[in-house]
C-alpha positions in Angstrom: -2.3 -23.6 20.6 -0.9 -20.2 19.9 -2.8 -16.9 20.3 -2.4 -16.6 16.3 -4.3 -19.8 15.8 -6.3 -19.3 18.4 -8.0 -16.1 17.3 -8.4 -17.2 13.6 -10.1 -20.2 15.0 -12.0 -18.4 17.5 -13.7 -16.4 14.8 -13.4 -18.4 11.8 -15.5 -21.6 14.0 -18.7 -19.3 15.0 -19.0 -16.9 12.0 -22.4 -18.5 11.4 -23.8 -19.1 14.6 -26.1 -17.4 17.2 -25.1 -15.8 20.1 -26.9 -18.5 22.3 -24.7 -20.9 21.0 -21.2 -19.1 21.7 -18.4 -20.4 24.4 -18.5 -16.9 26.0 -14.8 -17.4 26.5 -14.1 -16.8 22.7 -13.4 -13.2 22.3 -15.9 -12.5 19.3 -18.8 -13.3 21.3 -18.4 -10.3 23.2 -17.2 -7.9 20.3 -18.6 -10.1 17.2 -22.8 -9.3 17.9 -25.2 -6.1 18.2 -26.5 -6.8 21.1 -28.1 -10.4 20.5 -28.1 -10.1 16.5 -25.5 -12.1 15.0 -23.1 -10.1 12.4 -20.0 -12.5 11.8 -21.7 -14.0 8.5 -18.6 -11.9 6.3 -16.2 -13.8 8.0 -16.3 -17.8 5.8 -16.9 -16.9 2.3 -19.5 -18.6 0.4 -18.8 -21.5 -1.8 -19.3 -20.6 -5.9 -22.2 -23.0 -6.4 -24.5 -21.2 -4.3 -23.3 -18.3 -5.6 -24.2 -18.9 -8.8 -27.8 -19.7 -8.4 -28.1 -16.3 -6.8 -26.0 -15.0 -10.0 -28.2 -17.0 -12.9 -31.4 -15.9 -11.0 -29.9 -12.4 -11.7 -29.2 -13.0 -15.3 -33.0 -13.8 -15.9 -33.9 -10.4 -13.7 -31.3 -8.1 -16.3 -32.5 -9.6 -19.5 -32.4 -6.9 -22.0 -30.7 -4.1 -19.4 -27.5 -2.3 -20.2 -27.1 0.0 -17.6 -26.9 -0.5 -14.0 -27.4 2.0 -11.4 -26.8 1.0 -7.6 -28.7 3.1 -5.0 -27.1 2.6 -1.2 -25.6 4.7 1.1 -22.7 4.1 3.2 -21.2 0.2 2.8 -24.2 -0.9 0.7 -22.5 1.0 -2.5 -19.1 2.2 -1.6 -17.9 -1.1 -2.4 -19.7 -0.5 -6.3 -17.8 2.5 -6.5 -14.2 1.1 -5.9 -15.5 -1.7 -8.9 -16.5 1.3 -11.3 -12.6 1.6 -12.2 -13.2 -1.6 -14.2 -16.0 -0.7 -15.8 -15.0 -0.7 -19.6 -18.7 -0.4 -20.9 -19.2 2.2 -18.7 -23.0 0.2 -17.2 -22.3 0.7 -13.6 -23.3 3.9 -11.8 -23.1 4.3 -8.2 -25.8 6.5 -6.8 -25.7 7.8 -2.7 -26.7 11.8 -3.4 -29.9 13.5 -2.6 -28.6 16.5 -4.5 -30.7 16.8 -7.7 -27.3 17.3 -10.1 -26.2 14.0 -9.2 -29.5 12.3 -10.6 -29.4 14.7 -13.1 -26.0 13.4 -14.2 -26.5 10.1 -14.4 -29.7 10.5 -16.1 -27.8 12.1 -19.1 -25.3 9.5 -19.5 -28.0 7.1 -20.4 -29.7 6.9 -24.3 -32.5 4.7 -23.3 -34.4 4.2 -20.3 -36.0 1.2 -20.6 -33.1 -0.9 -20.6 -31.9 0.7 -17.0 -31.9 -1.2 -13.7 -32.2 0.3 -10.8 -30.3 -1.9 -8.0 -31.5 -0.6 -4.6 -29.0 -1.4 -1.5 -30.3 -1.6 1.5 -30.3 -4.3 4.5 -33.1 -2.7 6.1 -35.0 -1.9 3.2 -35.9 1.5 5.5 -32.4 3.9 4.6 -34.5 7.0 4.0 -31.6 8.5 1.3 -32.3 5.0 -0.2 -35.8 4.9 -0.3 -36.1 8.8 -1.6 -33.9 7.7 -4.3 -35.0 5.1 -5.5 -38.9 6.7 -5.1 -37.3 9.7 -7.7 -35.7 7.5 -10.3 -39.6 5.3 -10.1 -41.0 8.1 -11.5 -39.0 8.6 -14.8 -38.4 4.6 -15.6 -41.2 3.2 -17.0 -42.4 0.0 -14.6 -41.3 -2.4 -11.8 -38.9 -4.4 -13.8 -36.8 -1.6 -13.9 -36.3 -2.0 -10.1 -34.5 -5.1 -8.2 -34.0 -4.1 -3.9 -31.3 -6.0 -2.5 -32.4 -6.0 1.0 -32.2 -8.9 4.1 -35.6 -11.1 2.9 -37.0 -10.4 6.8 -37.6 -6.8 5.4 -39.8 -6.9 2.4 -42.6 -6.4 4.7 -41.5 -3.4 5.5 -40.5 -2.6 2.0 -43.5 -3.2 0.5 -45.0 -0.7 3.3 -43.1 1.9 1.4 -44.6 1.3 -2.2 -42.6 -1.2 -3.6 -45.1 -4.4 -3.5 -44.7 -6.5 -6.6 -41.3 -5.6 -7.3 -38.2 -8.5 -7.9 -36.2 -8.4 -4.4 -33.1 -10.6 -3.7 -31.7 -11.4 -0.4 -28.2 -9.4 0.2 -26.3 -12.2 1.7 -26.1 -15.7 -0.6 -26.9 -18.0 2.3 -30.1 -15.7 3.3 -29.1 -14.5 6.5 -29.0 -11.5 8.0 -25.9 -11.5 9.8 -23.6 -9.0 7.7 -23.7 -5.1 8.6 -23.4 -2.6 5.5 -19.5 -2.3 6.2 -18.7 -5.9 6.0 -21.2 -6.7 3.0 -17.9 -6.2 0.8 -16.8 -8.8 -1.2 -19.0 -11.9 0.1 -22.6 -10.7 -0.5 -24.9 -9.3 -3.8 -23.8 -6.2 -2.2 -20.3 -6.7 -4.3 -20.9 -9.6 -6.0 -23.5 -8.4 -8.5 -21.3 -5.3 -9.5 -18.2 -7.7 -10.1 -20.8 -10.0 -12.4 -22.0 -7.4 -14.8 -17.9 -6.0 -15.1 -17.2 -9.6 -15.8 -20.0 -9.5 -18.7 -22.4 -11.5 -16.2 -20.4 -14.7 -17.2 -20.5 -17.5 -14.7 -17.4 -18.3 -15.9 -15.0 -15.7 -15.7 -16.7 -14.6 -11.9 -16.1 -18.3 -10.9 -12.5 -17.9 -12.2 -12.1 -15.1 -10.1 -13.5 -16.2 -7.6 -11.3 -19.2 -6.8 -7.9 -17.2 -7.2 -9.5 -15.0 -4.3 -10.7 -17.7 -2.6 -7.2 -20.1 -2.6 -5.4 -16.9 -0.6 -7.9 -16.9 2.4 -5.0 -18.7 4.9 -2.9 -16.0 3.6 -5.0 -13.0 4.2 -6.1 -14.6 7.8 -2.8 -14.8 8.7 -1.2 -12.0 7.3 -4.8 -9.8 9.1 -3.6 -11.2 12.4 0.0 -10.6 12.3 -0.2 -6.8 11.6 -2.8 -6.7 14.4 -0.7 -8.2 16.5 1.5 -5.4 15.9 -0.5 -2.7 17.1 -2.2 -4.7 20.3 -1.4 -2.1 22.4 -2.1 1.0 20.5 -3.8 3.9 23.0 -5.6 5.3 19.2 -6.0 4.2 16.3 -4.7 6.6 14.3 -4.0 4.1 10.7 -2.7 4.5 7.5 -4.2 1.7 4.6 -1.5 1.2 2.0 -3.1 0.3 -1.2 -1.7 0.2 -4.7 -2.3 3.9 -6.0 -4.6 3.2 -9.2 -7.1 2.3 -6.3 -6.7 5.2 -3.9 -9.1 7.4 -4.7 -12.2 4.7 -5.3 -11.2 2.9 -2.3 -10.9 5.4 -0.1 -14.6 6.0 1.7 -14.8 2.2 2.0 -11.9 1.8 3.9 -12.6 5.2 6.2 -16.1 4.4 7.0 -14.7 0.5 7.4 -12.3 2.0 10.4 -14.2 4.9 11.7 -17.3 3.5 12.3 -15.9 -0.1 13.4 -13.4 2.0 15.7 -15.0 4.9 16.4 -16.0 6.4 19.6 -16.1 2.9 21.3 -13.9 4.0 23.7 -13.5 7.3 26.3 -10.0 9.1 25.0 -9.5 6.5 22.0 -9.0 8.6 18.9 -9.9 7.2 15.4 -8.3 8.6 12.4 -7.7 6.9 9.0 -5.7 8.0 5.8 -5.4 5.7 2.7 -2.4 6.3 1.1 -0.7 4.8 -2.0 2.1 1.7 -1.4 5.5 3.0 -0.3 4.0 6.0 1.6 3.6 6.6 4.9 2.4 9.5 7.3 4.0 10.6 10.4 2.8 9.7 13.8 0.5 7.2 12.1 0.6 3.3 11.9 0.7 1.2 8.4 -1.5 -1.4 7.6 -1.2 -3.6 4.5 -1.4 -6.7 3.0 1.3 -8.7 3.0 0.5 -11.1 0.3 1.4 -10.3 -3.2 -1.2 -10.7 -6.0 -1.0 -9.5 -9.8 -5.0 -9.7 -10.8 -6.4 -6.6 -9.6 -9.8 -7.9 -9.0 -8.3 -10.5 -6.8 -5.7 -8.1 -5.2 -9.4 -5.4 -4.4 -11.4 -8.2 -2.8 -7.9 -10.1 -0.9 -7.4 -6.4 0.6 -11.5 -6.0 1.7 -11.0 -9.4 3.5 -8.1 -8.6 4.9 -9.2 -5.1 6.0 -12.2 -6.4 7.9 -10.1 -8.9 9.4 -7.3 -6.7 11.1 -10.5 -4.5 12.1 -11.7 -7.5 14.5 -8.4 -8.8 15.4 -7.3 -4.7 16.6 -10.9 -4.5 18.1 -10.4 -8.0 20.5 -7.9 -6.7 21.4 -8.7 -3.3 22.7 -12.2 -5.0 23.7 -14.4 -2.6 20.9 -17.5 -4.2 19.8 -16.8 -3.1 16.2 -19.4 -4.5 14.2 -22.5 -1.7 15.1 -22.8 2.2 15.4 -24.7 3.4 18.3 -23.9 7.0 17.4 -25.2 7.6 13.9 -29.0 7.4 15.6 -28.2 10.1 17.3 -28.4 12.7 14.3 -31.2 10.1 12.8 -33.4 10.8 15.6 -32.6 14.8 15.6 -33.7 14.5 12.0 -36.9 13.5 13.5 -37.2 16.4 15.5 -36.3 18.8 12.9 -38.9 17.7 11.1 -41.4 19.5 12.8 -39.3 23.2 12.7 -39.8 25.9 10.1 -37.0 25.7 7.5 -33.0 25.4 8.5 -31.3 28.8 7.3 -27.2 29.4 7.7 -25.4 32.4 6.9 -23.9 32.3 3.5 -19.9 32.4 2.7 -16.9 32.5 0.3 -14.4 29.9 0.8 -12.2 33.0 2.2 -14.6 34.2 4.7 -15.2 30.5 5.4 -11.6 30.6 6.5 -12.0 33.6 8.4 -14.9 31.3 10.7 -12.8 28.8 11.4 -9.7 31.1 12.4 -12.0 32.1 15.2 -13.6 29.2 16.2 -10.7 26.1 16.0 -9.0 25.4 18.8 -5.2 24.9 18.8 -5.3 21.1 20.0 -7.6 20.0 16.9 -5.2 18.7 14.5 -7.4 17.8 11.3 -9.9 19.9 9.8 -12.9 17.5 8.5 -14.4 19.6 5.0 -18.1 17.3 4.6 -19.9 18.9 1.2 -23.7 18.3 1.5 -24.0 18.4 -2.6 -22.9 17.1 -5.8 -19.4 18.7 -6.7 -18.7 20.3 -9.7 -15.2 20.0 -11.3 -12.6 21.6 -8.9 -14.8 22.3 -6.1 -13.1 19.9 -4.0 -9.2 20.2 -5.1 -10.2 24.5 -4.3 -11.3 23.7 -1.2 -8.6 21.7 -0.4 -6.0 24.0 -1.4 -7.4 26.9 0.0 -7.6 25.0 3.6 -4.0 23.3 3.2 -2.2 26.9 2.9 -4.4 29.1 6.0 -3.9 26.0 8.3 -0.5 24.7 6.7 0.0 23.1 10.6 -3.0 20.9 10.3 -4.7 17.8 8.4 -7.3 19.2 5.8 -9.8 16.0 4.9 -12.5 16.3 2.0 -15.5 14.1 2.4 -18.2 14.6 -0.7 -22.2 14.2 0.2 -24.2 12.6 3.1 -22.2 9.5 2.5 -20.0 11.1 5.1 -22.4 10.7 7.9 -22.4 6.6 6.7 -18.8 6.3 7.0 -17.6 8.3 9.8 -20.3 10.0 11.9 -20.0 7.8 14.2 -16.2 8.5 14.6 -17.0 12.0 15.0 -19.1 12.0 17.7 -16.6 11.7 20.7 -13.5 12.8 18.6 -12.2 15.6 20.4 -9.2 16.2 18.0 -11.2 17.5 15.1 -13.0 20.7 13.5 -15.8 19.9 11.4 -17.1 22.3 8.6 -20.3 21.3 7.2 -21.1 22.5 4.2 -24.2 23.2 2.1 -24.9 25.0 -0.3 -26.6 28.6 -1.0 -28.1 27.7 -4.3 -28.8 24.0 -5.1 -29.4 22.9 -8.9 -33.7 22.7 -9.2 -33.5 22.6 -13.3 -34.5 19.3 -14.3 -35.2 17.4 -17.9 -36.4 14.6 -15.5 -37.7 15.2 -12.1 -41.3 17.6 -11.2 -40.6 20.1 -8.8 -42.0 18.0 -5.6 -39.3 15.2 -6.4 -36.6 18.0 -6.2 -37.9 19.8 -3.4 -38.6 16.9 -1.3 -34.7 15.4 -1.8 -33.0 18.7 -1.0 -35.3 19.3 1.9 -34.3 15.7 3.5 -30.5 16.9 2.3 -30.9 19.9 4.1 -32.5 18.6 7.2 -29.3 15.4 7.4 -27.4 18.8 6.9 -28.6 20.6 9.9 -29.0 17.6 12.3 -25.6 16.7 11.7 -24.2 20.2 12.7 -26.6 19.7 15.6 -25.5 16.9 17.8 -21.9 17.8 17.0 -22.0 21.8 17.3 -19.5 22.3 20.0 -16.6 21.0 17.4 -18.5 22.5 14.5 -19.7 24.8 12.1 -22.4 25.0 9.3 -22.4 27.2 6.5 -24.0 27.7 3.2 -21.2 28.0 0.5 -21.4 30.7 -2.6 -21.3 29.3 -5.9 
């Protein structure tokens, strides 16, 4: 048998098993678990019929709702984000900010409360930025039915520990495992699934339709995943560029970074990890393209062949450079400085313009860190970002300027970061955060920009040597 059919088999044949029960021959039982947990469930899609229990059971839970608002961080709602583009009713909102503006925002978009409801995302049921969240929007919506968790059903122990007994839960993954990470929960699990439903006027129907179109390229994607690994099996970095079609570039985008960085990331001693997504026909020098070579005219189809495909080439690439990409050892680090900052007296930074911001950097970059890394711990307003940007772009014309918005960032490529030696990091808070609210007391506010501020600060922390923080003027 060929290597080609050989590594599709090898992970296609134990995608639902335990590690106990894996030839330790096949490549994906070294790479394919954290530690003994399995985390291969993404891998054979689930078939429609038991899909659409989980999808009817829904149905009954958003009687009477018209708006939708998704609360995860990281892979549990980037994926609702990149749906939001087809969102013609405009009942989807995606949710991952502890800066008060961003609630704020939402909140105003919507005429009646009652008929919101809140979807929280999270497999453990314990992501803090969730759970704070979720606690701020509980006290403006009037009961528990406002409220579904989409967590792993192990965990609602531990969620109802946190407040939240009595409230509807369903289980993230359609069989009831709990073998898919955050990253991979895209499209097979509630994670996607319930987003693509309400876009699709929760009919059973049109989602099934869908579904099947997906469904009859999954040869196609395997193979076409494989063969652009296969490309690239002896890459010394993985320095990538994702060609999508360009009307999803800019929804797409975090998915497919934190996808890469934190499957890839700092796995290895000297193994760089960089990733731009870039529209089809484009390219970027001293970078390697990756794309789907299958062509497919519905876009829904074409957005969940491409996550398949995507996840795929990421375990392909990682057997072959031996990375176990389906954890993230490195994003506990910050977690458990978070801990310690806990008990400190409050986190002050000097204050800046984005000019004297520049000035900073001048003095601190050194010459072989090619990409500037901009994170923004808060909400944006309008041209916040594109200013940054531009101002970056022309001072350091000789290197890569990235924008990341919000603590998302340390959910999609923290764990890169942490052993990337080619980098300068700027983190970013701000001097004056928004505290004005028609919604929230004071406590709620005060207690989400503190936890803001201290993810803030931590991050800097544990990677200060390639870093620097700053509070930003407004």
């Amino acid at each position: 048998m060929s290597m080609k059919n050989n590594l599709i088999s090898e992970i296609t044949s134990i995608a639902s098993c335990d590690k106990s029960a894996v030839d330790s021959n096949n490549c994906f039982a070294r790479i394919g678990f954290d530690g003994n947990s399995a985390r291969l469930g993404w891998v054979n899609p689930p078939e429609f019929q038991d899909i659409k229990k989980v999808l009817s059971k829904f149905s009954d839970l958003a009687k009477d709702k018209e708006y939708f608002i998704f609360v995860g961080m990281g892979g549990s709602v980037n994926g609702v984000k990149v749906l939001s583009r087809f969102d013609s009713k405009e009942q989807i909102y995606a949710l991952d900010s502890l800066d008060p503006l961003a609630l704020e925002e939402i909140l105003l978009q919507i005429d009646d409360l009652n008929k919101v409801l809140v979807i929280a995302l999270s497999k453990s049921s314990t992501t803090k930025e969730t759970q704070l969240l979720a606690y701020s929007l509980k006290t403006v919506l009037p009961g528990k039915d406002n409220f579904l968790w989409v967590i792993d059903h192990a965990n609602q122990d531990k969620l109802f520990s946190f407040g939240w007994d009595n409230v509807n839960i369903l289980s993230l993954q359609i069989d009831q495992r709990e073998d898919v990470g955050g990253r991979f929960s895209s499209p097979h699990t509630l994670v996607f699934l319930l987003p693509l439903f309400i876009v699709l006027n929760q009919s059973l129907e049109k989602t099934e339709q869908i579904w099947n179109k997906y469904i009859s390229y999954k040869q196609d994607i395997l193979n076409s995943a494989l063969n652009c690994a296969l490309k690239y099996e002896k890459l010394s970095s993985a320095f990538f560029f994702v060609n999508i079609k360009e009307e999803f570039v800019k929804e797409f985008t975090n998915w497919i970074v934190q996808l890469f960085n934190e499957s890839l990331g700092s796995k290895k001693d000297n193994f760089e990890v960089k990733t731009f997504v870039l529209s089809q026909g484009l390219n970027k020098q001293g970078f390697h393209g990756v794309s789907l070579e299958v062509p497919i005219d519905d876009p829904l189809v074409y957005l969940m062949a491409n996550m398949y495909f995507l996840e795929l080439f990421v375990a392909f690439f990682s057997c072959f450079k031996d990375i176990t990409f389906v954890n993230q050892p490195y994003v506990e680090v910050y977690k458990k400085k978070m801990k310690e900052l806990q008990n400190e007296p409050g986190i002050a930074s000097k204050s800046c313009s984005i000019l004297e911001l520049v000035a900073e950097v001048k003095r601190k970059i050194s010459k072989k860190q090619r990409f500037i890394e901009i994170v923004l711990y808060f909400h944006p307003w309008s041209d916040i970002v594109d200013k940054i940007k531009d101002v970056f772009s022309e001072e350091f014309s000789d290197k890569d300027i990235i924008v990341f918005v919000g603590s998302d960032w340390n959910h999609h490529s923290y764990q890169a970061a942490f052993k990337d030696q080619e980098t300068f990091y700027v983190i970013l808070g701000l001097e004056k955060y928004f505290v004005d609210s028609k919604f929230f007391n004071n406590k709620i506010l005060k207690d989400n920009l503190e936890a803001l501020k201290t993810i803030t600060y931590a991050t800097y922390k544990t990677i200060e040597d390639k870093a620097i923080y700053r509070l930003l003027k407004k």
